[in-house]
C-alpha positions as CSV (number, residue, x, y, z in Angstrom):
1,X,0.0,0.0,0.0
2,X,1.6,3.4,-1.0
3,X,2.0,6.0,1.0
4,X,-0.5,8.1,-1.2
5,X,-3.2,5.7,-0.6
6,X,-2.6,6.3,3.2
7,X,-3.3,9.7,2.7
8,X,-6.2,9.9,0.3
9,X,-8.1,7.1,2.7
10,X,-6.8,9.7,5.8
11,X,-8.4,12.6,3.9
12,X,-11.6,10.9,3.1
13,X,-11.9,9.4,6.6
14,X,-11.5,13.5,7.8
15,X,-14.3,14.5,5.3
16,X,-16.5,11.9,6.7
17,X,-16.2,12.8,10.2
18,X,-16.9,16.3,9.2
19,X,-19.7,15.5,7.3
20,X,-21.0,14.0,11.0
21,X,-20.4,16.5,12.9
22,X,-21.8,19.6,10.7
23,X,-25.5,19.0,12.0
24,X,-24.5,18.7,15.6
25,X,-22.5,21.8,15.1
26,X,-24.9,23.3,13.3
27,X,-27.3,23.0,15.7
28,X,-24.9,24.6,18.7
29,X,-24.1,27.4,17.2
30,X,-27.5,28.3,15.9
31,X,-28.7,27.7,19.3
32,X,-25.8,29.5,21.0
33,X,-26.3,32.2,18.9
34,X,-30.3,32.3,19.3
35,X,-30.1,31.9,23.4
36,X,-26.9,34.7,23.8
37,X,-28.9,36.7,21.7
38,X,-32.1,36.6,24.0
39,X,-30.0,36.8,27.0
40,X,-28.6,39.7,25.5
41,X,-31.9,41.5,24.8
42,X,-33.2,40.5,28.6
43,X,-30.0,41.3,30.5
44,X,-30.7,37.6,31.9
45,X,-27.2,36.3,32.8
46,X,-28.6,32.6,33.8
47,X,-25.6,29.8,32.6
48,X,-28.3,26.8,33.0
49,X,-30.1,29.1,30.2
50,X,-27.3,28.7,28.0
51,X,-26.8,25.1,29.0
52,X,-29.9,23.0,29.1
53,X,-31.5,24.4,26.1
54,X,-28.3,23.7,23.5
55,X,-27.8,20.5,25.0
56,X,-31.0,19.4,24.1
57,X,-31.5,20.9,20.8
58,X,-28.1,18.9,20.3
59,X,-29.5,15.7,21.7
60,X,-32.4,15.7,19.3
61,X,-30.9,16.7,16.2
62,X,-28.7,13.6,17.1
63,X,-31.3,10.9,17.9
64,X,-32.5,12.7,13.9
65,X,-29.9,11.7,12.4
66,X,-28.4,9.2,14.3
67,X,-29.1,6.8,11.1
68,X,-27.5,8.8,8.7
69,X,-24.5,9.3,10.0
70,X,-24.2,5.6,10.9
71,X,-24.9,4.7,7.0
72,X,-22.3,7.6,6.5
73,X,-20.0,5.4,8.2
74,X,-20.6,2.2,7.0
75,X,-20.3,3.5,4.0
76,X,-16.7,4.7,4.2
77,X,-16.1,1.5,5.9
78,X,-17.2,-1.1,2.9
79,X,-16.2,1.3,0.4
80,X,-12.4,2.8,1.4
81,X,-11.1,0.6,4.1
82,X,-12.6,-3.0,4.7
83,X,-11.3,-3.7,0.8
84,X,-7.6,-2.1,1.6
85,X,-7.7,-4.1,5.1
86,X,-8.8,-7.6,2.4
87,X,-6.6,-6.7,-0.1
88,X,-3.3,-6.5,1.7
């Protein structure tokens, strides 16, 4: 296996887990945004406020798409590396 190999699979692999992440992410910084925003405009200065409500915008977005980043995954898995990791 050459050394370029190595580092395309790498590169996908990175691309993947971004791809995984960019909802969750998403999600935090709209929320973020949207709750230091209102706490802004209030002058409310509560850290639970900022807390409780991201983590649970984060928590569903996950159970959403909790299947698609598994098939996401997989994917990478039977496509890039389980036929390198049979091959040689």
């Amino acid at each position: 296996m050459s050394e370029s190999a190595v580092f395309d699979i790498m590169r996908q692999g990175l691309w993947v887990a971004v791809a995984m992440s960019a909802p969750l992410l998403g999600v935090a910084l709209v929320a973020g945004l949207t709750i230091g925003l209102f706490q802004a405009l209030t002058s409310v200065q509560e850290m639970t406020l900022t807390f409780v409500p991201k983590i649970l915008a984060m928590l569903i977005v996950f159970w959403v798409s909790m299947s698609a980043m598994t098939a996401m995954l997989v994917d990478f898995f039977r496509v890039q590396v389980i036929p390198v990791i049979a091959g040689g």
